[in-house]
PDB file of the backbone (N, CA, C, O) and the ligand in Angstrom, with CONECT records:
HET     ZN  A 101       1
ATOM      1  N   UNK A   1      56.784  57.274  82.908  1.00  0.00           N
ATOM      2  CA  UNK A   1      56.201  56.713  81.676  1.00  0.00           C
ATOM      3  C   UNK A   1      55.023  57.572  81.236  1.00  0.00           C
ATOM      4  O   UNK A   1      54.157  57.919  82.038  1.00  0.00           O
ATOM      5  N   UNK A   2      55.003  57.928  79.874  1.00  0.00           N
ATOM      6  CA  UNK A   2      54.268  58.697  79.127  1.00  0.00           C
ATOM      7  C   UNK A   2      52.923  57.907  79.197  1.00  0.00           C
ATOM      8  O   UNK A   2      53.005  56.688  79.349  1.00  0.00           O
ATOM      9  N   UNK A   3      51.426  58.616  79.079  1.00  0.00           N
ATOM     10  CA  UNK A   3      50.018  58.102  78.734  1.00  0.00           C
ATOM     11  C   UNK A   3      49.962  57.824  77.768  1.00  0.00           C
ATOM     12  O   UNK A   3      50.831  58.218  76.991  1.00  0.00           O
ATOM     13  N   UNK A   4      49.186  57.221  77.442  1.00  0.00           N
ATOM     14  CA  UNK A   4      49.051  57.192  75.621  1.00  0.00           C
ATOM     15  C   UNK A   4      48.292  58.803  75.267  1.00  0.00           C
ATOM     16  O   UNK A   4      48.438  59.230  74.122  1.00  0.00           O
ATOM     17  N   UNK A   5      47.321  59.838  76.508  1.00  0.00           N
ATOM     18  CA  UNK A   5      46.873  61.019  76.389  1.00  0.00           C
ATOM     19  C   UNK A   5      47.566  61.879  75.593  1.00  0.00           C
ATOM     20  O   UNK A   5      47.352  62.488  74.545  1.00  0.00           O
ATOM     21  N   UNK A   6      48.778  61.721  76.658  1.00  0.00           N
ATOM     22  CA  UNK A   6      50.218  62.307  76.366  1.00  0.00           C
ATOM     23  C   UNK A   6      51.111  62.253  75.021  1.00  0.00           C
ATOM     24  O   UNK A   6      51.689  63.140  74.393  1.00  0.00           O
ATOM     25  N   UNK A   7      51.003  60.954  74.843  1.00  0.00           N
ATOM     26  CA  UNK A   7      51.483  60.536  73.547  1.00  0.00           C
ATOM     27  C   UNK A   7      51.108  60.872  72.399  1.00  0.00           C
ATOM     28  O   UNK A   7      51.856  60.890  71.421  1.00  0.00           O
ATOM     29  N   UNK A   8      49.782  61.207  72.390  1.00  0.00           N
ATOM     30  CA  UNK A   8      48.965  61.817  71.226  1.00  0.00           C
ATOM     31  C   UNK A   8      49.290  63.124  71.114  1.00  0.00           C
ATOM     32  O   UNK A   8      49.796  63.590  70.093  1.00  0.00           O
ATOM     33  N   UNK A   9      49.019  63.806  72.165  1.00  0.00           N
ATOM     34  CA  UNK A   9      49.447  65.229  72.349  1.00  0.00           C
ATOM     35  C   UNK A   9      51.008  65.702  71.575  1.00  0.00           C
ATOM     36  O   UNK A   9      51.342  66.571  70.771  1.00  0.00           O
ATOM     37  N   UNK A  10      51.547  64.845  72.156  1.00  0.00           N
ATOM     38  CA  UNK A  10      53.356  65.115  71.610  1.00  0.00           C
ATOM     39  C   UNK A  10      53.161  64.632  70.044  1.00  0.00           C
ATOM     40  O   UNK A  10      53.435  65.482  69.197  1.00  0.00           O
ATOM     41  N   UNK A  11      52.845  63.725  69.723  1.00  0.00           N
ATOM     42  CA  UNK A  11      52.796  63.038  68.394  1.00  0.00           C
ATOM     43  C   UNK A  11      52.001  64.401  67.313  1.00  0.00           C
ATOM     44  O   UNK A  11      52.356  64.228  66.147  1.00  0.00           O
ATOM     45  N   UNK A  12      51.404  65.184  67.412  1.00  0.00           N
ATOM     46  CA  UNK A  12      50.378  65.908  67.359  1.00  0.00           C
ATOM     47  C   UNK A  12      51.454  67.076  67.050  1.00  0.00           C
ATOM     48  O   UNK A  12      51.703  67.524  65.931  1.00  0.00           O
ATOM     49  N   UNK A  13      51.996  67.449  68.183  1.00  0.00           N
ATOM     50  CA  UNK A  13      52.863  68.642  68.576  1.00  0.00           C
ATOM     51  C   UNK A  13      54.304  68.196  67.658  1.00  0.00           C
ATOM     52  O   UNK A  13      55.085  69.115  67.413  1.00  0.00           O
ATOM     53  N   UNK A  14      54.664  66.723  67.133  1.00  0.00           N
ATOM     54  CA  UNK A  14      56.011  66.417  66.611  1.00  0.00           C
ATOM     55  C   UNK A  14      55.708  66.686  65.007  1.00  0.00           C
ATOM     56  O   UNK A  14      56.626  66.590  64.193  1.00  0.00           O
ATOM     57  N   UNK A  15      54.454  67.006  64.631  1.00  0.00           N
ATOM     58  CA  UNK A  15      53.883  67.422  62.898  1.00  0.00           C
ATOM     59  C   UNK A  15      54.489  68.878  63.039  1.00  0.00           C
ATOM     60  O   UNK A  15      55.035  69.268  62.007  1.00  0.00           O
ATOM     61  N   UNK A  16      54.503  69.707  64.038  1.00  0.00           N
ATOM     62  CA  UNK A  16      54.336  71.221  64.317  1.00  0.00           C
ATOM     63  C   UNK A  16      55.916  72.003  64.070  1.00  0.00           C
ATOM     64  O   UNK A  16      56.149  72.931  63.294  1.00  0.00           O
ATOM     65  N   UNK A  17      56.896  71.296  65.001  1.00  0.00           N
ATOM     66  CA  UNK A  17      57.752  71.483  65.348  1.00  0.00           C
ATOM     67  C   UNK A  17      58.354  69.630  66.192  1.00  0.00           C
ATOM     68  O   UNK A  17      57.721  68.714  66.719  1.00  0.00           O
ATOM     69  N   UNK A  18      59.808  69.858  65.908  1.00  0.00           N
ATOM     70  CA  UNK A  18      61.300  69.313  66.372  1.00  0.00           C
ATOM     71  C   UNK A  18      60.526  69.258  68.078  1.00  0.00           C
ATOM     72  O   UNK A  18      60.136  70.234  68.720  1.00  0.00           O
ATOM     73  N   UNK A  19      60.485  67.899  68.466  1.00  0.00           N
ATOM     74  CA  UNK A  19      60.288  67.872  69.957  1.00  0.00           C
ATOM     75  C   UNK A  19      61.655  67.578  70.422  1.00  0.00           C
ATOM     76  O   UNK A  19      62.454  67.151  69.589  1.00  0.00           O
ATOM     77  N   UNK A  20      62.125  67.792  71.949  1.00  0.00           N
ATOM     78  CA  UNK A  20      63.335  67.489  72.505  1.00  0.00           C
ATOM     79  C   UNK A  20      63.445  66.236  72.201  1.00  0.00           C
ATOM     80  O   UNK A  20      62.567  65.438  71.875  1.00  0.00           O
ATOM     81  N   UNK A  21      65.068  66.034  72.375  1.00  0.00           N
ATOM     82  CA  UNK A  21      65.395  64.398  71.738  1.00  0.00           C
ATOM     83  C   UNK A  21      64.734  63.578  73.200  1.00  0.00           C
ATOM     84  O   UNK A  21      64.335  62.414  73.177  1.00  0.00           O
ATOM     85  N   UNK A  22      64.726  64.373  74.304  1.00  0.00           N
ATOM     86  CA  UNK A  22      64.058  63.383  75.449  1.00  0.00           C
ATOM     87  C   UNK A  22      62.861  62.774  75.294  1.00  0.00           C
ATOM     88  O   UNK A  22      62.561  61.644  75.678  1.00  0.00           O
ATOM     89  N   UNK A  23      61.888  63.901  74.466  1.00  0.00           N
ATOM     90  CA  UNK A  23      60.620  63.444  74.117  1.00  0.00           C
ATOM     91  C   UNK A  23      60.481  62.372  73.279  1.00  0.00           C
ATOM     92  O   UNK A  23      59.803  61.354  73.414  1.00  0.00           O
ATOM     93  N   UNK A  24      61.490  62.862  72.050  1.00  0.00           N
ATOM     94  CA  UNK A  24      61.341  61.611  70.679  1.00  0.00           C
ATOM     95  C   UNK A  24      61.147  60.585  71.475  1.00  0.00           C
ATOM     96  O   UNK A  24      60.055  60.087  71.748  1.00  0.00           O
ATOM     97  N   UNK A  25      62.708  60.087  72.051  1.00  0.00           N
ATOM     98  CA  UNK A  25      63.120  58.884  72.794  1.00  0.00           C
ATOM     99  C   UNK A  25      61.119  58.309  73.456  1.00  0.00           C
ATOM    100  O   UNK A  25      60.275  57.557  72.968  1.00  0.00           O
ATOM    101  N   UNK A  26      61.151  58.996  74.467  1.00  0.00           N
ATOM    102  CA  UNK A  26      60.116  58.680  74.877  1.00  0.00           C
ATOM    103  C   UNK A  26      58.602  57.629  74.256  1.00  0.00           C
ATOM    104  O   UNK A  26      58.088  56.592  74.675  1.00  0.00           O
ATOM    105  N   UNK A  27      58.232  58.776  72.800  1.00  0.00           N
ATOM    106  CA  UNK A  27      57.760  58.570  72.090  1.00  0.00           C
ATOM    107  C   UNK A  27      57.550  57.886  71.358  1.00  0.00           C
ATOM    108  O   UNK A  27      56.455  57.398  71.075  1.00  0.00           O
ATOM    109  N   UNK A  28      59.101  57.605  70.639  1.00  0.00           N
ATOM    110  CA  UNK A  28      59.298  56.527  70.415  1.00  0.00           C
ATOM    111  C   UNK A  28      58.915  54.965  70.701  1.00  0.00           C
ATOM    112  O   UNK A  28      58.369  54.072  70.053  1.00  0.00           O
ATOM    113  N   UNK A  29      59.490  55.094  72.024  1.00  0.00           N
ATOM    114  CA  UNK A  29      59.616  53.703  73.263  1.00  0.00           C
ATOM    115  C   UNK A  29      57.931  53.527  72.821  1.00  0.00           C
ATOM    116  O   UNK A  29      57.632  52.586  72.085  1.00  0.00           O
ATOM    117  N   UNK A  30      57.201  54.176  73.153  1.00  0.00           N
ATOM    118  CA  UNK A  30      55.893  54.356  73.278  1.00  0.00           C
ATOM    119  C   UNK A  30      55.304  53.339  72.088  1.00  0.00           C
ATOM    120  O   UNK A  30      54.884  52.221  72.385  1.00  0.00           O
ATOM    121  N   UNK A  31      55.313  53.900  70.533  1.00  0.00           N
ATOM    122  CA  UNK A  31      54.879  53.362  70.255  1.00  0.00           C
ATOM    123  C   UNK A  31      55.189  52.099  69.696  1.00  0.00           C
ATOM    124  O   UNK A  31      54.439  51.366  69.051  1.00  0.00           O
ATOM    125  N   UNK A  32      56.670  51.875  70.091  1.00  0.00           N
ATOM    126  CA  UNK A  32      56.893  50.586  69.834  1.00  0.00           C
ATOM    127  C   UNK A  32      56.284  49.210  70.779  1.00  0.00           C
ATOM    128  O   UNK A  32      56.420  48.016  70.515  1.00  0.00           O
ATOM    129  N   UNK A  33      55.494  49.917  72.091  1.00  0.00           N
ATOM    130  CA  UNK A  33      54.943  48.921  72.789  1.00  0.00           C
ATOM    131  C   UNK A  33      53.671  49.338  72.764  1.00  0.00           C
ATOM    132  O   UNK A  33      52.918  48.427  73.106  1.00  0.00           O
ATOM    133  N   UNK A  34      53.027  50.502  72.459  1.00  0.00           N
ATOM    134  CA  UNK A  34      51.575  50.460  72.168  1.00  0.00           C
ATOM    135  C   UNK A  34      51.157  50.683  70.440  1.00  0.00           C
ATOM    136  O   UNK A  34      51.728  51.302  69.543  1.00  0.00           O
ATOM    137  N   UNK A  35      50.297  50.126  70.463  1.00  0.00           N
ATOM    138  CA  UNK A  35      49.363  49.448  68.962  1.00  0.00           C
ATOM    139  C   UNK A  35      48.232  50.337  68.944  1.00  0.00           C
ATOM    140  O   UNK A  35      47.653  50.180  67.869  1.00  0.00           O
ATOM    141  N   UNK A  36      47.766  51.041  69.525  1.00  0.00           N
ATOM    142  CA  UNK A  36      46.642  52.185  69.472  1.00  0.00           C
ATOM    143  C   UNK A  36      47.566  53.597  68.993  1.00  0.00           C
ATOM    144  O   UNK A  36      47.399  54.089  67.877  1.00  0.00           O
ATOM    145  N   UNK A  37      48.333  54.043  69.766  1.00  0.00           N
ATOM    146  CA  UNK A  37      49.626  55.043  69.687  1.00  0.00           C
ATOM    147  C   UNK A  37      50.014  55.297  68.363  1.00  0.00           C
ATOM    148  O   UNK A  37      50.091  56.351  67.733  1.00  0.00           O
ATOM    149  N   UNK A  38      50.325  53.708  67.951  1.00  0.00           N
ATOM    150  CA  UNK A  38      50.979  53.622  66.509  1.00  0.00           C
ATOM    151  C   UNK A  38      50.134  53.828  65.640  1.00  0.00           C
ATOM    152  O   UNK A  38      50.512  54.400  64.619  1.00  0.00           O
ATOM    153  N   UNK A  39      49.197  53.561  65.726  1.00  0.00           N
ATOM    154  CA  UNK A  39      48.023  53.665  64.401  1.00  0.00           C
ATOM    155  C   UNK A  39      47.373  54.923  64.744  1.00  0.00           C
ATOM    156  O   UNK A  39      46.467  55.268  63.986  1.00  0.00           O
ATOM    157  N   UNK A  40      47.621  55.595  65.623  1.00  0.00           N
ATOM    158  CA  UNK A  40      46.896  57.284  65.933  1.00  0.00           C
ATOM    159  C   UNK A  40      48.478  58.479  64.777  1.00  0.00           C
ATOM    160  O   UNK A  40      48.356  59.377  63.944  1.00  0.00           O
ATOM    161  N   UNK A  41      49.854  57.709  65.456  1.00  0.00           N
ATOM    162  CA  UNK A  41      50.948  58.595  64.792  1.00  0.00           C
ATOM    163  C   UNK A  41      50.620  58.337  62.845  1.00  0.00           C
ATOM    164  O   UNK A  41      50.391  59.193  61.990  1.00  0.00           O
ATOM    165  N   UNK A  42      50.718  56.969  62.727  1.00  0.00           N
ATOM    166  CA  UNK A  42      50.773  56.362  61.271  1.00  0.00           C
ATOM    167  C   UNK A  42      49.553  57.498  60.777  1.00  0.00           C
ATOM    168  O   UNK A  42      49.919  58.441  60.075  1.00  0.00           O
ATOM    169  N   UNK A  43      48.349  57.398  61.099  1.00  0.00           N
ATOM    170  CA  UNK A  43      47.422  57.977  60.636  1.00  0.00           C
ATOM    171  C   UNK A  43      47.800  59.657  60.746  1.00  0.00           C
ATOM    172  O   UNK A  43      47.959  60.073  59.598  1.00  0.00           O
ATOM    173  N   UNK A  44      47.973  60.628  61.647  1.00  0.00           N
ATOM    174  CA  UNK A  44      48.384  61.680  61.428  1.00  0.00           C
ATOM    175  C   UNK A  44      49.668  62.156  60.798  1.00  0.00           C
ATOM    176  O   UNK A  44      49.950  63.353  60.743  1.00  0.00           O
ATOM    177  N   UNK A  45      50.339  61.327  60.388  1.00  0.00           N
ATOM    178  CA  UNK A  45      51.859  61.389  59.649  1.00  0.00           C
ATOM    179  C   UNK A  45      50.357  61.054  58.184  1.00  0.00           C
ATOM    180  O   UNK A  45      50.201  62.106  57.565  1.00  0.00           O
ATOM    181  N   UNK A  46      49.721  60.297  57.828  1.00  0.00           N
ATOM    182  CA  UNK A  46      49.307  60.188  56.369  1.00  0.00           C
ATOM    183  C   UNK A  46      48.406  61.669  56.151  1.00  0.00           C
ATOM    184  O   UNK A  46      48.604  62.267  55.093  1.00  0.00           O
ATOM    185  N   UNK A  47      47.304  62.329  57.268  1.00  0.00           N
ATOM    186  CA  UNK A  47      46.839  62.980  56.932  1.00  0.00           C
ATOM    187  C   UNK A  47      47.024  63.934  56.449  1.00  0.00           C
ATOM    188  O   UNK A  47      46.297  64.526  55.651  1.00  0.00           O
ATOM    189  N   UNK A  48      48.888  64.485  57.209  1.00  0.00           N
ATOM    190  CA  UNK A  48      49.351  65.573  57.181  1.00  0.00           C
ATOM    191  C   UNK A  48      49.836  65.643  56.154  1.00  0.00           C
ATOM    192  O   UNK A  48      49.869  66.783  55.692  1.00  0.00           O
ATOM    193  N   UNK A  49      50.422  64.555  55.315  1.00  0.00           N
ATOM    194  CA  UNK A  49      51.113  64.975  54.339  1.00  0.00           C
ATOM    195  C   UNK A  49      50.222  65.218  53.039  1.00  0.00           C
ATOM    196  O   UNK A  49      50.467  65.951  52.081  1.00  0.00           O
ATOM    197  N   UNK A  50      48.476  63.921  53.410  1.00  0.00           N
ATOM    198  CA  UNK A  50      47.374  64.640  52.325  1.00  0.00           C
ATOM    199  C   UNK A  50      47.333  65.954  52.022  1.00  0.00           C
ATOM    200  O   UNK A  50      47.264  66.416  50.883  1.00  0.00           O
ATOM    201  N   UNK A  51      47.398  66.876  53.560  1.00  0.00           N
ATOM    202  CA  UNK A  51      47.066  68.147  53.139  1.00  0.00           C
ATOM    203  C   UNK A  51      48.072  68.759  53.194  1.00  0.00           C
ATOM    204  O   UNK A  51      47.884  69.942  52.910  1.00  0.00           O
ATOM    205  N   UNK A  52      49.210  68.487  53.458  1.00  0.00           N
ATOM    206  CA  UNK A  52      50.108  69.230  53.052  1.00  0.00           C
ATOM    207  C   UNK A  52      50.463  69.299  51.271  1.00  0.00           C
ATOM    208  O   UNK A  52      50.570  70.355  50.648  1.00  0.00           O
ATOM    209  N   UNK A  53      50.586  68.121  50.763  1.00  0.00           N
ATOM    210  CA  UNK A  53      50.334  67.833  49.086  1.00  0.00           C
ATOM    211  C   UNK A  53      49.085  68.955  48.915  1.00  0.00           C
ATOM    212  O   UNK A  53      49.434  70.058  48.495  1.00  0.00           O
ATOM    213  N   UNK A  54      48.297  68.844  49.077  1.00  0.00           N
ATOM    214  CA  UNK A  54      46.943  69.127  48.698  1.00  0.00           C
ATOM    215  C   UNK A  54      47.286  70.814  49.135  1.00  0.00           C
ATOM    216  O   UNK A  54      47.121  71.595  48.198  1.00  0.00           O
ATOM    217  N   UNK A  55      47.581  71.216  49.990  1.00  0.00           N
ATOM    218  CA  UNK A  55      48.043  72.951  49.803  1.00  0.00           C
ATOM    219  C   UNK A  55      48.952  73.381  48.676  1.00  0.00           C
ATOM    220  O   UNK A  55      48.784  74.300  47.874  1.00  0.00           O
ATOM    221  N   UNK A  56      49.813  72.640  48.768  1.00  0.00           N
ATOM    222  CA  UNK A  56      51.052  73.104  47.706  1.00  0.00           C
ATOM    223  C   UNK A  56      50.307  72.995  47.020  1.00  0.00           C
ATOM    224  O   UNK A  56      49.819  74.115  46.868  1.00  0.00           O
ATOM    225  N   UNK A  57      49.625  72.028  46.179  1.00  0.00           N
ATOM    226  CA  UNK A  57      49.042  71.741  44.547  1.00  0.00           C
ATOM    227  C   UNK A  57      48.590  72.936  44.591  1.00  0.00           C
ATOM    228  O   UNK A  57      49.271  73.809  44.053  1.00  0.00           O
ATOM    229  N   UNK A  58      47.031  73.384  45.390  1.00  0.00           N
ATOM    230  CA  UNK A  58      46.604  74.543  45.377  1.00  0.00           C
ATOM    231  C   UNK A  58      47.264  76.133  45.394  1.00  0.00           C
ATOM    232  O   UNK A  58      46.832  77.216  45.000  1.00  0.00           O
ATOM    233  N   UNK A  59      48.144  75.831  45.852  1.00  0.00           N
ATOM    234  CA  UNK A  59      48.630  77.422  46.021  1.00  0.00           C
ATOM    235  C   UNK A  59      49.347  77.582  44.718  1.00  0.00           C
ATOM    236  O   UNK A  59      49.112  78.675  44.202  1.00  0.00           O
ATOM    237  N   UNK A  60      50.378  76.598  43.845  1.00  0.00           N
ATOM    238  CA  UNK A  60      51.028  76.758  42.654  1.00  0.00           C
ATOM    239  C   UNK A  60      50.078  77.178  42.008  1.00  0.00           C
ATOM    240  O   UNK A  60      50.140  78.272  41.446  1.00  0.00           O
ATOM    241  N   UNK A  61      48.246  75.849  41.914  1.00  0.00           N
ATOM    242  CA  UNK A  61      47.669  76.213  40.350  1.00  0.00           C
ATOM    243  C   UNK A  61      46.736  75.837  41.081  1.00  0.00           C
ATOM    244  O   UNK A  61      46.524  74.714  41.540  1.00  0.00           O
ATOM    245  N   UNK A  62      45.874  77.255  41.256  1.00  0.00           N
ATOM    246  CA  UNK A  62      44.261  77.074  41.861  1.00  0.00           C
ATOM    247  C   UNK A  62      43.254  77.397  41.170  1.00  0.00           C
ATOM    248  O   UNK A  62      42.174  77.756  41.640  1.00  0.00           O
ATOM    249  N   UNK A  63      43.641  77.252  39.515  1.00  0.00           N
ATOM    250  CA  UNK A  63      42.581  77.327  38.563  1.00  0.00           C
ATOM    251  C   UNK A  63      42.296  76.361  37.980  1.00  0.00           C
ATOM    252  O   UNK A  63      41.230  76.336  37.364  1.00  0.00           O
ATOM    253  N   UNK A  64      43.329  75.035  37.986  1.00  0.00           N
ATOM    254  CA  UNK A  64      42.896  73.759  37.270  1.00  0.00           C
ATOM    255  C   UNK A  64      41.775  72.661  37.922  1.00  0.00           C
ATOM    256  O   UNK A  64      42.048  72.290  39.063  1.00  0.00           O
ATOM    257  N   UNK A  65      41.191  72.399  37.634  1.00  0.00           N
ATOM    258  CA  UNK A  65      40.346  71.168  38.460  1.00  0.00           C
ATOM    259  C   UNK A  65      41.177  70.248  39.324  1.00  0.00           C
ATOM    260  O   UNK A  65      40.772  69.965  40.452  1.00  0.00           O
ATOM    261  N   UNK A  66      42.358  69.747  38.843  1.00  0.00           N
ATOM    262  CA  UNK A  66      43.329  69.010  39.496  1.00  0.00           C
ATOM    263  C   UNK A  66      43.860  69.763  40.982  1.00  0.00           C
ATOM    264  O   UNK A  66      44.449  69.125  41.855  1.00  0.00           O
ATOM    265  N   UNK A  67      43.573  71.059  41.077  1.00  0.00           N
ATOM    266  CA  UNK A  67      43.547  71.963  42.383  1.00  0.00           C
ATOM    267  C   UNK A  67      43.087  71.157  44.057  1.00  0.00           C
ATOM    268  O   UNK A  67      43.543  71.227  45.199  1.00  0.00           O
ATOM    269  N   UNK A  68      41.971  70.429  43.399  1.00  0.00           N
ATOM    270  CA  UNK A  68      41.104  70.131  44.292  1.00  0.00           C
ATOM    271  C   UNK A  68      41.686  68.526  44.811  1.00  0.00           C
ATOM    272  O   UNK A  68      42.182  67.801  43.949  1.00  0.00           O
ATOM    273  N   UNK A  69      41.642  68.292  45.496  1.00  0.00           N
ATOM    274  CA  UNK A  69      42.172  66.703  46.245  1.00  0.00           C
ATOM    275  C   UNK A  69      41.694  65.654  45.923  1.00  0.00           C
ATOM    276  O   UNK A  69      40.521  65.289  46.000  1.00  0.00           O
ATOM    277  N   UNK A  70      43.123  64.797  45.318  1.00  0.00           N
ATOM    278  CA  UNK A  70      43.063  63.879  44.249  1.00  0.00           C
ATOM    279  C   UNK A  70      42.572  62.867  44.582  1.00  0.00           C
ATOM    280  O   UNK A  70      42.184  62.867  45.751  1.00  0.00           O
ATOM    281  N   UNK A  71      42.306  61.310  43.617  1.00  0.00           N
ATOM    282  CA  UNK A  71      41.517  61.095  44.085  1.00  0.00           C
ATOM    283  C   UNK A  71      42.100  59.948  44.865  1.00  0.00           C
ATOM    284  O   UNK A  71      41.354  59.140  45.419  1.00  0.00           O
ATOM    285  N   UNK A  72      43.625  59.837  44.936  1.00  0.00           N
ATOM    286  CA  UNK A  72      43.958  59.143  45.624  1.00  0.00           C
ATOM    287  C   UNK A  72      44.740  59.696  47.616  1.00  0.00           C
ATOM    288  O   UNK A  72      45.210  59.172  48.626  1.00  0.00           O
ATOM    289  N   UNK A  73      44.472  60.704  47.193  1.00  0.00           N
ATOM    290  CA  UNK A  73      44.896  61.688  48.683  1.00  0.00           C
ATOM    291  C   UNK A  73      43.337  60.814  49.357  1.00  0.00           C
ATOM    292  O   UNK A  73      43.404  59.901  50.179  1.00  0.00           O
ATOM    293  N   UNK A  74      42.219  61.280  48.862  1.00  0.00           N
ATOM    294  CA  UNK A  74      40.861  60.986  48.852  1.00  0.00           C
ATOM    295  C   UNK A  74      40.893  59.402  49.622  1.00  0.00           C
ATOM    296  O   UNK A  74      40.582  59.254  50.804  1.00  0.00           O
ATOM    297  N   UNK A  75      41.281  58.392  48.817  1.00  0.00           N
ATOM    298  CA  UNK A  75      41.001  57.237  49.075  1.00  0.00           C
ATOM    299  C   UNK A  75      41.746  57.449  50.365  1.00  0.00           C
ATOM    300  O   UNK A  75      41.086  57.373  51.402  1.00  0.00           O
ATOM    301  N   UNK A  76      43.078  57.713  50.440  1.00  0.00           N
ATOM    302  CA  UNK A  76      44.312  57.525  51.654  1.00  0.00           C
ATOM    303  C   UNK A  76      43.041  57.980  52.896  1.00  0.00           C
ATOM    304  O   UNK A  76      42.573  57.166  53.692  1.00  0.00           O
ATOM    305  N   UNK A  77      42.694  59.267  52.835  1.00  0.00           N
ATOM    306  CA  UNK A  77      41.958  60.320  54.409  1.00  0.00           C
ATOM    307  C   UNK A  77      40.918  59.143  54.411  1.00  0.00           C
ATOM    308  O   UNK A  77      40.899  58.454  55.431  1.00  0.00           O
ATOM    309  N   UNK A  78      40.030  58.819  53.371  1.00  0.00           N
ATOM    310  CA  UNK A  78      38.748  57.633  53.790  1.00  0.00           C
ATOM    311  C   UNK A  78      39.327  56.419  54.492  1.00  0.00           C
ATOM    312  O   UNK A  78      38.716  55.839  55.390  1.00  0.00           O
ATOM    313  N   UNK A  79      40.402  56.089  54.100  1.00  0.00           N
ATOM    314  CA  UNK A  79      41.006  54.824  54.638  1.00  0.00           C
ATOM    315  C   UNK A  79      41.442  54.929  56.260  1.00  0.00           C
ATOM    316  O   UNK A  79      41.265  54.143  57.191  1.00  0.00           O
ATOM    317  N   UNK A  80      42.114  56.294  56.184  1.00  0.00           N
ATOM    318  CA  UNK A  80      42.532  56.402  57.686  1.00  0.00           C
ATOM    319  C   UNK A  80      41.330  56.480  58.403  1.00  0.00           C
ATOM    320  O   UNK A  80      41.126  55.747  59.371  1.00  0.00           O
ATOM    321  N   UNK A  81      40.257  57.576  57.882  1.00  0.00           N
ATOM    322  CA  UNK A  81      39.154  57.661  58.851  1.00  0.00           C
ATOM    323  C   UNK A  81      38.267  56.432  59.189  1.00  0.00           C
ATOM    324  O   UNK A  81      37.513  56.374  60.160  1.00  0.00           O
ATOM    325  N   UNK A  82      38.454  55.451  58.257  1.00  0.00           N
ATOM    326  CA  UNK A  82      38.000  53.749  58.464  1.00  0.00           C
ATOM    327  C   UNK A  82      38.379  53.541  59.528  1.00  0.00           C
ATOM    328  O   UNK A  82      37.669  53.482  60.531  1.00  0.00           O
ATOM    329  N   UNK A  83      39.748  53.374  59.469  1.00  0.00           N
ATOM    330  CA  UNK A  83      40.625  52.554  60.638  1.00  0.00           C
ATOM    331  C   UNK A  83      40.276  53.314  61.623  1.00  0.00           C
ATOM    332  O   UNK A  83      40.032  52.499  62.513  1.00  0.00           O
ATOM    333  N   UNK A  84      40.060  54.542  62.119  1.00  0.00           N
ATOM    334  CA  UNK A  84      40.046  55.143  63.164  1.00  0.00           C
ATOM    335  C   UNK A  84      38.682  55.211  63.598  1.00  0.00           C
ATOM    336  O   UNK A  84      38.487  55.469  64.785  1.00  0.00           O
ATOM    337  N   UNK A  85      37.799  55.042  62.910  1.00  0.00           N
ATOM    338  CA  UNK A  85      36.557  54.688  63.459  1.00  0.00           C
ATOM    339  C   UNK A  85      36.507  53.233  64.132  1.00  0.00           C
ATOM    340  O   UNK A  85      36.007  53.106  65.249  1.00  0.00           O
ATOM    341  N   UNK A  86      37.100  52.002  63.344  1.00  0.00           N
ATOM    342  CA  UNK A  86      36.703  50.895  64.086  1.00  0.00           C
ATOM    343  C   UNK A  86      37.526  50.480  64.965  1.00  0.00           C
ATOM    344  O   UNK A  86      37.246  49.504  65.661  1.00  0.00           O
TER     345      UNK A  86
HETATM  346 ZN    ZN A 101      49.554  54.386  73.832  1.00  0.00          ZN2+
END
């Protein structure tokens, strides 16, 4: 049985690259019985895709003001960093 250490690590490493289906499985299992796990993946699945949005915009059109991170990407990262503070 995976740590939750562990779990972060892989969850982390599953934004990067395709983990083995042994791992998913694992991972999976994981956070369907831990509630810390889940709200560490939920939150790095939202951040990533803030800045992933937020690169593309920039790299198409990095002269418009709209370049810069909107203001609802904005609210989403404040919200996660809420939850993950308390
Ligand atoms: Zn855990």
């Amino acid at each position: 049985m995976l740590r939750c250490r562990d779990i972060s690590k892989l969850v982390s490493e599953s934004m990067e690259r395709q983990l083995p289906l042994g791992q998913r499985l694992q991972v999976r299992m994981h956070l369907m019985l831990c509630r810390l796990c889940a709200g560490f993946a939920r939150q790095t699945r939202l951040l990533r895709r803030a800045a992933k949005q937020d690169s593309e915009r920039t790299a198409v059109d990095i002269t418009k003001p709209e370049a810069t991170l909107s203001q609802e990407a904005r609210e989403r990262i404040k919200a996660a960093l809420r939850e993950r503070g308390a």
